[in-house]
PAMI-387045 format. One record per residue (C-alpha): y, z, x; residue number from 1; residue in three letters. Coordinates in steps of 0.001 Angstrom, whole numbers, always signed. Layout:
REC   north      up    east   n res
REC       Y       Z       X NUM ALA
...
END
This chain:
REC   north      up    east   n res
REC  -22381  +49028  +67309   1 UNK
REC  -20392  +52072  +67348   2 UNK
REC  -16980  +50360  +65740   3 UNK
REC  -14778  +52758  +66905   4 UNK
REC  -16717  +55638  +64977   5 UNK
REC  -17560  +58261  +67042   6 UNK
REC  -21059  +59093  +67168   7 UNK
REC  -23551  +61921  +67870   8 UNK
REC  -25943  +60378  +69785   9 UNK
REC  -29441  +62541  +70166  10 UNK
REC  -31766  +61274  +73340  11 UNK
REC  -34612  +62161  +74572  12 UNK
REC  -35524  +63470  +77855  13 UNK
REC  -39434  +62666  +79279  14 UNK
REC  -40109  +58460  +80009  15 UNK
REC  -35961  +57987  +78250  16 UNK
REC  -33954  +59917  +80951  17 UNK
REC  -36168  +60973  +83666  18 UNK
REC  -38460  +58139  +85032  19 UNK
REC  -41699  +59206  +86284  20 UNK
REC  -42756  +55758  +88281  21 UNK
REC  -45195  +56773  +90462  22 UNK
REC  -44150  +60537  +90580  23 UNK
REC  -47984  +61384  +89411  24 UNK
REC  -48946  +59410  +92347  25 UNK
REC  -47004  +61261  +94930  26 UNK
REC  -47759  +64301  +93834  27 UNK
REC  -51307  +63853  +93803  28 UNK
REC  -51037  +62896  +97154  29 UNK
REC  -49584  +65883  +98227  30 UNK
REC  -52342  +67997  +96805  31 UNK
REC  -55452  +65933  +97739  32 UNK
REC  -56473  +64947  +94111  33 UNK
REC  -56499  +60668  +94408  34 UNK
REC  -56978  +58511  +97439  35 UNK
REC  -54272  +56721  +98886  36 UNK
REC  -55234  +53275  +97885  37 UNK
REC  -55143  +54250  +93944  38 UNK
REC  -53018  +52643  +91911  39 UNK
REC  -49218  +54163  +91825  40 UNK
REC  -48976  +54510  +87739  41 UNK
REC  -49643  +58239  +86179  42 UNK
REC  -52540  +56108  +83823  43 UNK
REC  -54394  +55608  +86900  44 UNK
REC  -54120  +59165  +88489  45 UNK
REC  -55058  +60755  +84769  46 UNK
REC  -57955  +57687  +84253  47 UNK
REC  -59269  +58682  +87830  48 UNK
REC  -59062  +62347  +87529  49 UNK
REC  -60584  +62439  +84251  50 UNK
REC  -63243  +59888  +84839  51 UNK
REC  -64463  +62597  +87691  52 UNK
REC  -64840  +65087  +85263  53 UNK
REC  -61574  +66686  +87045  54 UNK
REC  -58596  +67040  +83335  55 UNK
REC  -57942  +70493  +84192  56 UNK
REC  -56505  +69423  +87437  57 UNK
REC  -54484  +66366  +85920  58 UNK
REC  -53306  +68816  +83520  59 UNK
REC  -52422  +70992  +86334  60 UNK
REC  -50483  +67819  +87699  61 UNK
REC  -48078  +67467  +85110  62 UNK
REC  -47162  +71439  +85528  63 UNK
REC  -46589  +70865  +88952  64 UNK
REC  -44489  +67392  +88756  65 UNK
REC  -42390  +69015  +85656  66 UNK
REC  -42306  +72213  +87018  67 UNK
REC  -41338  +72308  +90603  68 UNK
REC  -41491  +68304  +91652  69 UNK
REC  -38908  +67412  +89599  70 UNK
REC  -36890  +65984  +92773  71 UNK
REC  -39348  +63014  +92825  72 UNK
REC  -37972  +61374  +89677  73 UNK
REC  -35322  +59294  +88937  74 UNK
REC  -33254  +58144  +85836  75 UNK
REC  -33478  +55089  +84461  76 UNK
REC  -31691  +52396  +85746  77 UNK
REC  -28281  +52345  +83305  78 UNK
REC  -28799  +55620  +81721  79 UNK
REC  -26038  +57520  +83588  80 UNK
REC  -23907  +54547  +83162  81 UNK
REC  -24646  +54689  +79515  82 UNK
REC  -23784  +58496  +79468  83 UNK
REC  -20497  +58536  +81327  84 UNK
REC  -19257  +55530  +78877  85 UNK
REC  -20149  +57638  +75558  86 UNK
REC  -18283  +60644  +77235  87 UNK
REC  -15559  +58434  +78098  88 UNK
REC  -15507  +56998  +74560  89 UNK
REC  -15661  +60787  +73053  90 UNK
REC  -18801  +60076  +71186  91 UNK
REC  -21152  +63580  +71140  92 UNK
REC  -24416  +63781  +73736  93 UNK
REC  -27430  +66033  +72857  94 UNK
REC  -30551  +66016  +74618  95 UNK
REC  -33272  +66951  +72618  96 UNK
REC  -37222  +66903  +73871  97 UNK
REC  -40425  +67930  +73215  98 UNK
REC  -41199  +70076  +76151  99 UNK
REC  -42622  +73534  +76246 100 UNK
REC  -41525  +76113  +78639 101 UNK
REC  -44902  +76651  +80571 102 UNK
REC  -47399  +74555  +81402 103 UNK
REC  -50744  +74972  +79881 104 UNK
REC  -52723  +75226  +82730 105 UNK
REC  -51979  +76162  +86356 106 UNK
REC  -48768  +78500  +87858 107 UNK
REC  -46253  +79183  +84876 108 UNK
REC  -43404  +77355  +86295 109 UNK
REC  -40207  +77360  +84244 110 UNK
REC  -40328  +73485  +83132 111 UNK
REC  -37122  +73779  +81037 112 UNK
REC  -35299  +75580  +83765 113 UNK
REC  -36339  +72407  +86187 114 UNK
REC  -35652  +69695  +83153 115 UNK
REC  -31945  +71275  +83583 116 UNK
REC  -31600  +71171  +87031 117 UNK
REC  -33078  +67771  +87193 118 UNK
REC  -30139  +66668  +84424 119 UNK
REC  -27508  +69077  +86269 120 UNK
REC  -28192  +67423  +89536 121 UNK
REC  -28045  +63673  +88753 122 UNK
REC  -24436  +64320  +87167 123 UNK
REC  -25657  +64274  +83579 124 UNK
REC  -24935  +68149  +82228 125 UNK
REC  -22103  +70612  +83409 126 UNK
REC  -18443  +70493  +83269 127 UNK
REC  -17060  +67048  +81820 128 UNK
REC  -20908  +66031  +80869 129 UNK
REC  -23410  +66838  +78699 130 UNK
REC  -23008  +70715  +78038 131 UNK
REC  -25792  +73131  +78447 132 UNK
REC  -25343  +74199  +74595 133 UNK
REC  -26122  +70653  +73654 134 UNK
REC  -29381  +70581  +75411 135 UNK
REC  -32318  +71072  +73916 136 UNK
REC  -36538  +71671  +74638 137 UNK
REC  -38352  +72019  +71368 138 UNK
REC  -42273  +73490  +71596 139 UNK
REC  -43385  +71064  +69023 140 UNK
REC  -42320  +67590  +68180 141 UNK
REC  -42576  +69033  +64222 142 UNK
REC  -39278  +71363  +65971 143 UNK
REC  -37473  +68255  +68138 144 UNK
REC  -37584  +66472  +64880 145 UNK
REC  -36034  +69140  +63074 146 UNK
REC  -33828  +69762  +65730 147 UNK
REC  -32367  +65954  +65464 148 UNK
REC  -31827  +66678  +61745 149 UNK
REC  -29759  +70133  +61979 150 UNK
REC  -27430  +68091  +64253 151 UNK
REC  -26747  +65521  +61985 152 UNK
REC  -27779  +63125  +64626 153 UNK
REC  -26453  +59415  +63954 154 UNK
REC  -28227  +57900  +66831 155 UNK
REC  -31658  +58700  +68325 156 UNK
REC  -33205  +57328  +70905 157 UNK
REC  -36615  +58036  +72518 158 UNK
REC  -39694  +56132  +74041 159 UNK
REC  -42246  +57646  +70971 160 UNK
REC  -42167  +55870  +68084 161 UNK
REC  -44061  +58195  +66451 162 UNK
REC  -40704  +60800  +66953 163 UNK
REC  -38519  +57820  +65239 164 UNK
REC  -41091  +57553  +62752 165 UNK
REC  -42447  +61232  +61882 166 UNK
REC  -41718  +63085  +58245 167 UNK
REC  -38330  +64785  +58440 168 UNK
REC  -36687  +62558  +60768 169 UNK
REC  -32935  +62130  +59506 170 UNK
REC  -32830  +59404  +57000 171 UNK
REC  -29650  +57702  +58173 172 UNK
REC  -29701  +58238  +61554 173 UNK
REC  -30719  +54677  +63750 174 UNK
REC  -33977  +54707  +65661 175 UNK
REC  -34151  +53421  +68873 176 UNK
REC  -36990  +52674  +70796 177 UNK
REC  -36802  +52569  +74534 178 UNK
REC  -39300  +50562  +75571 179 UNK
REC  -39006  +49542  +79401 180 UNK
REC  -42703  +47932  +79681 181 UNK
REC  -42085  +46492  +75918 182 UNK
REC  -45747  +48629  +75343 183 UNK
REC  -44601  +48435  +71286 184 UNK
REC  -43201  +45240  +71352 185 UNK
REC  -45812  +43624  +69547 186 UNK
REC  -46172  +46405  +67147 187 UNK
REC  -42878  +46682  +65964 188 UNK
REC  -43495  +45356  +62417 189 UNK
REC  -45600  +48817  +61723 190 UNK
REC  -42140  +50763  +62809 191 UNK
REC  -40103  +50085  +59719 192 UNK
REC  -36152  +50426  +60801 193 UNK
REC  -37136  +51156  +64355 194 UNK
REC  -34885  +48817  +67037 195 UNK
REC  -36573  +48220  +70081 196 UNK
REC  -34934  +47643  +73867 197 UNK
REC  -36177  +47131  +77245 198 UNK
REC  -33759  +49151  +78984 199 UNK
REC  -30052  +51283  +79152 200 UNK
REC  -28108  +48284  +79172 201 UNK
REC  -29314  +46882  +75954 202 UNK
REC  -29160  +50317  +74427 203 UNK
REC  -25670  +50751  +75158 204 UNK
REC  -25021  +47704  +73924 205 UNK
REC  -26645  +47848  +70477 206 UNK
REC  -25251  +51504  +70046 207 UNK
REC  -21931  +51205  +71891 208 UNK
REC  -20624  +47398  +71935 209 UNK
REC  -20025  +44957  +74593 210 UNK
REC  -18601  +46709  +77230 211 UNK
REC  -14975  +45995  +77849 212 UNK
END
């Protein structure tokens, strides 16, 4: 719990803010890559492409959803509640991802450009929110991590936990895992000092206190 002390709170941006439930699905529809009947998760469009010897267009799919479909996601249920209480309380937002500007394959649409638009238009960055200049999309997770350190982040909180977990990750800074499907649950032994939650209203909990 915060305890009155005003935090800077890093999070993450892919699978933390922006929720991707059956985004891959929907978009594969609308290019003719699955059938209709296949299963709505992005697992199931990437196990189905790839299984018919088809990655390159998968890998095409995730430059199209992140670069141009971004309207088809959501945020997580809580999250913007979460944000607009830290605000309130004056504790310090970043966003800070792994994310690199083009996709690899396929049109070179601008996927940091979208990942602000997406935050500008559900209310998250702009005047009175997050602020552009505390925004960040690293290349390399080696260069998020790094990132988190130079801010002197005292709160992290992402859906890898091999970002909570990598070399150079700031020592004092808690790690917390955001963990929707509880995928890590049973893992969480292996993750020393990693805190693990099923969704934004536990997180603001654990980081913020109750909420008054």
């Amino acid at each position: 719990m915060s305890g009155g002390t005003l935090l800077r709170i890093g999070i993450d941006f892919d699978n933390t803010i922006a929720c991707y439930d059956g985004v891959f699905h929907a978009a594969a529809l609308e290019r003719d890559l699955v059938p209709q009947g296949l299963g709505t998760g992005k697992t199931a469009v990437r196990d189905y492409l790839n299984g018919a010897g088809r990655k390159d267009e998968f890998t095409e799919l995730q430059g199209y959803v992140y670069g141009t479909r971004m309207d088809l996601a959501s945020t997580y249920p809580g999250c913007e509640t979460f944000v607009s209480r830290a605000l309130a309380e004056r504790h310090e937002l970043f966003v800070v991802s792994h994310k690199t500007r083009h996709p690899i394959l396929g049109p070179k649409y601008d996927m940091h450009a979208a990942a602000h638009g997406f935050l500008a238009a559900r209310g998250l960055s702009g005047s009175g929110r997050i602020p552009d200049d505390r925004i960040f999309f690293e290349p390399t997770k080696e260069e998020k991590v790094a990132r988190a350190a130079a801010l002197g982040i005292d709160v992290f909180i992402d859906d890898l936990p091999e970002i909570l977990t990598m070399p150079g990750f700031p020592a004092t800074a808690r790690r917390i895992l955001f963990d929707p499907e509880g995928a890590h649950s049973g893992r969480m032994a292996s993750y020393a000092g990693v805190e693990n939650y099923r969704g934004w209203d536990e997180v603001a909990t654990a980081v913020l206190g109750p909420a008054k």
